[in-house]
N, C-alpha and C positions, 0 to 999 in steps of 0.2 A: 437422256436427261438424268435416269437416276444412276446410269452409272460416275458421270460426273459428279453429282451431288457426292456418292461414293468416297469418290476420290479427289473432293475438296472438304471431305470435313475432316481428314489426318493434318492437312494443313492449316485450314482453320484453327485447329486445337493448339498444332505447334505458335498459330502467332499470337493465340492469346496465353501462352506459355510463354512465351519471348516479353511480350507485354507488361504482364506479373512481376519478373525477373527483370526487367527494368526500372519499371517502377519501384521494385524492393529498396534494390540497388542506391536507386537514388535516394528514395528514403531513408535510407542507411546513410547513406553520404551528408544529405540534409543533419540527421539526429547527429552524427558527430560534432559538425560544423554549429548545432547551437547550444552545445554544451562547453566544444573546445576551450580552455584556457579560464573558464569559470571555477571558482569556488563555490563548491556542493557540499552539503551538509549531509548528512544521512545518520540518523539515530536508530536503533539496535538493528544497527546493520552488521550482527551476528546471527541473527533470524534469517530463516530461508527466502523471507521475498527481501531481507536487507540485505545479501549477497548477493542476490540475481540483481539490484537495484547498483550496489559498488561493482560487477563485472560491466555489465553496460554501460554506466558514466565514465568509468575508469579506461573504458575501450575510447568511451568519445572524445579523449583528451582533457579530461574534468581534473583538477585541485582538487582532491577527494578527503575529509572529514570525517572520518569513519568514527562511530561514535559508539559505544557498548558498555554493559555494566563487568561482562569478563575481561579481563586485560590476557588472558593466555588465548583464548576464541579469537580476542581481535587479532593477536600477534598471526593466529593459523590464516584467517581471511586476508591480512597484510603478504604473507608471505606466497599464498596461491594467485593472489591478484600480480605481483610480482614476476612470479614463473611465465607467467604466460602474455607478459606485454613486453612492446614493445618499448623497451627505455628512451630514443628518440622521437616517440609519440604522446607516451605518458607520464604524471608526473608520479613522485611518490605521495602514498597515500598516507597523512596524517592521522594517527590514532587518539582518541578519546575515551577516556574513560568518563563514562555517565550515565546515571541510572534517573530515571526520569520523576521515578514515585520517590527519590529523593528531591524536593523542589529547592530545597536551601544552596543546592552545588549549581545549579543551573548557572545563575547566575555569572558564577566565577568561570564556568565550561565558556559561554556567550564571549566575556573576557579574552578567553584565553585563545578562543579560534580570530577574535577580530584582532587582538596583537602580535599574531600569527601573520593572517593573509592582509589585513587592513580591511576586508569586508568581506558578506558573505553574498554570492548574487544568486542561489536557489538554497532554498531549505527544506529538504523531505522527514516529512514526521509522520513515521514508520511505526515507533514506536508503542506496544501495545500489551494490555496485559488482559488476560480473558479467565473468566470464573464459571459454573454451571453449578446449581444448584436451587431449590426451593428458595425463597427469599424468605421464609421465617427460618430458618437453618443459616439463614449466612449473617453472620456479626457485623455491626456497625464500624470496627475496626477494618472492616476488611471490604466494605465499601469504599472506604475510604480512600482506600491503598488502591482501587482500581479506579478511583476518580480523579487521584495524584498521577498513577500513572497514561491513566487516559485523555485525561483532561485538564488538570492542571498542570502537569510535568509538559505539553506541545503546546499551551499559547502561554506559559513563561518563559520557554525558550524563545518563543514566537515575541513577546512582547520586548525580550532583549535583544535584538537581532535586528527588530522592526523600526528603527529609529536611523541606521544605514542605512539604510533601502528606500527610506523618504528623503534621507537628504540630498543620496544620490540620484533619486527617482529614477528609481530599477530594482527590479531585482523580484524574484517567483518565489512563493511559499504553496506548498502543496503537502495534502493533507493525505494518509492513506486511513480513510477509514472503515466502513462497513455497511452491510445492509441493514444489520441494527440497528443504523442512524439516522433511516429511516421506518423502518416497524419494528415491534417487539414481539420479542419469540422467546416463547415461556420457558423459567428456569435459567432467564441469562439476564435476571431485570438491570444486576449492579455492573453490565457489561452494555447490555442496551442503552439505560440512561448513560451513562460515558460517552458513547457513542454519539445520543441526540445530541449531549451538549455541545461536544466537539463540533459537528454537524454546525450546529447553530450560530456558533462562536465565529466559526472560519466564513459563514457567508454572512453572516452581518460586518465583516471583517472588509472581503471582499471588495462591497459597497464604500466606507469608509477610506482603503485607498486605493478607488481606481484614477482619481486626480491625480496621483502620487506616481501612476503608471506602475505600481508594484501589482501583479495580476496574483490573485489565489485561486487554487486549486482543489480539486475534492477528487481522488478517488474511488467509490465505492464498492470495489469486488463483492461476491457473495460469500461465502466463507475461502480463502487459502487452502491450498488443499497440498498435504503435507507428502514430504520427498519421500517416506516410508510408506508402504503400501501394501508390506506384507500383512497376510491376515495371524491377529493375535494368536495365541494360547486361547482353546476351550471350542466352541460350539463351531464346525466351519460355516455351516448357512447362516450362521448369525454373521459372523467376520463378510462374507462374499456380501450381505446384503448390505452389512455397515459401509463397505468397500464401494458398491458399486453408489449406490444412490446419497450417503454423506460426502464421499471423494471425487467420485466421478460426476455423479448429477447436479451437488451445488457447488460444489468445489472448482477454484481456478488455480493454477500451478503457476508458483512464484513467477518463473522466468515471463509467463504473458502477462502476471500485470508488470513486472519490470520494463518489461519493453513497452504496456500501456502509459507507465510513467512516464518515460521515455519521450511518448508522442505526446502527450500531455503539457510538457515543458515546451518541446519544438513547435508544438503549435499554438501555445496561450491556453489549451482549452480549460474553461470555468467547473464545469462538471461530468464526469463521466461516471456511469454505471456500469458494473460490468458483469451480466447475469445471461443466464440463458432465460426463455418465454417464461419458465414457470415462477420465479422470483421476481421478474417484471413483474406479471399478471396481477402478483399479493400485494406488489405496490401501490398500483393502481385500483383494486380491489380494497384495497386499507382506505384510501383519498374519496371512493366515490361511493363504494355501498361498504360504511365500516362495520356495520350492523353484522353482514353477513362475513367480512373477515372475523371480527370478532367470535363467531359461531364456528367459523371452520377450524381457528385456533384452538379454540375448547373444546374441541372433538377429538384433536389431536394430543390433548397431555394426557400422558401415563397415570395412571395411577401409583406406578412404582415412582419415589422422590429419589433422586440423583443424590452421590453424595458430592459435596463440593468437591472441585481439584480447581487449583490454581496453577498455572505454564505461564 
């Protein structure tokens, strides 16, 4: 008996290895097939999860939109998307020049992709801009500028766009936004509030047209966790601890939430978060005893104030 057992669990292993690999497979197959031949939107898809967002749509057979405030970055990302497809699979990808916390171009960008394709049937708004710093140290100008480009630069593109899509009744708008958009984490207020709003905007949005059969979407990763990984100039234990536990423990790496995006579109879904336990936990911690997130928060700020940096 247990030698059997033995020597049915290499093959057991192998069939749930066959299984996985199936399933992948098809999944794969699936995400091409519901993106194929559509018109995709994609703003500062010169950022690292907005390249890994134009390789996967661009692989599925997507009208790709590529949208960015560098016109030389786009031309690099036009040109490696390029290299590596298939010309009888994909189309070429349309460049855009557009920077978000300008809101006055918006308009004419909306313009100019529907006089292009005739409509747009998914819209990813990627686009983002992030600050750190004390909130008495950060200017009211420059507030501003992160609520242009978080929040008002993605539901005016959102509100020019959104008038095809109802009359066609179709078409997916998906949000990439963050866990700041649901709690607040000290020293990022004018990056947090951006975030709620967005948050707020796109699911009262949601509701509004699902008669219209236009489905919105929310992504929330926990922070992005960036292609460089080497540890800075200065203290090593300081760099390996910044490394492990900001990059590794909250951090999600472009290409998974691209392919999160991905299944998001293929399957309709309304909301996803994408965290490991311990950023769940503070969500739900925030929702049901805020008292004691509240405490844990304020155990956690330094005493040393951050200077601002804006990326």
């Amino acid at each position: 008996m247990g030698v059997t057992a033995v020597l049915m669990l290499p093959l057991l292993l192998l069939g749930i290895s066959g299984l996985l690999f199936i399933y992948q497979e098809v999944s794969r197959l699936w995400s091409k097939s519901a993106v194929q031949n559509k018109v995709v939107v994609i703003t500062d898809a010169i950022s690292g999860l907005g390249k890994e967002c134009a390789r996967v749509f661009h692989t599925g057979g997507a009208r790709l939109v590529l949208c960015g405030k560098n016109w030389e970055r786009l031309e690099i990302l036009y040109d490696a998307l390029i290299s590596v497809a298939d010309p009888s699979k994909t189309f070429t990808p349309k460049l855009v020049l557009l920077d978000l916390s300008d809101i006055s171009c918006v308009q004419d960008v909306a313009k100019e992709v529907l006089d292009c394709y005739g409509c747009v049937d998914i819209l990813i708004n990627n686009a983002s801009m992030k600050i750190k710093g004390p909130a008495h140290k950060i200017s009211l100008e420059l507030d501003k500028k992160i609520m242009d480009a978080n929040y008002f630069g993605p539901i005016t593109l959102t509100k020019a766009l959104l008038p095809d899509m109802i009359s066609r009744r179709t078409g997916q708008i998906v949000l990439v936004n963050n866990i700041q958009g649901k709690l607040g984490i000290p020293f990022r207020t004018a990056y947090a509030a951006s975030k709620h709003a967005a948050l707020g905007f796109f699911d009262c949005l949601r509701a509004e047209v699902e008669e219209y059969d236009v489905v919105v979407s929310t992504v929330s990763p926990t922070f992005i966790r960036s292609y460089r990984v080497d540890p800075g100039q200065g203290n090593w234990e300081a760099s390996i601890w910044k490394f492990f536990f900001r990059k590794l423990t909250y951090g999600v790496h472009p290409v998974d939430v691209a392919e999160e995006v991905m299944r998001t579109v293929r399957r309709k879904k309304q909301e996803v978060f994408m965290a490991n336990p311990i950023p769940k936990a503070a969500v739900y911690l925030r929702t049901f005893f805020p008292e004691l997130f509240f405490a844990v928060v304020a155990c956690g700020v330094k005493e040393k104030l951050s200077v601002p940096e804006e990326s």
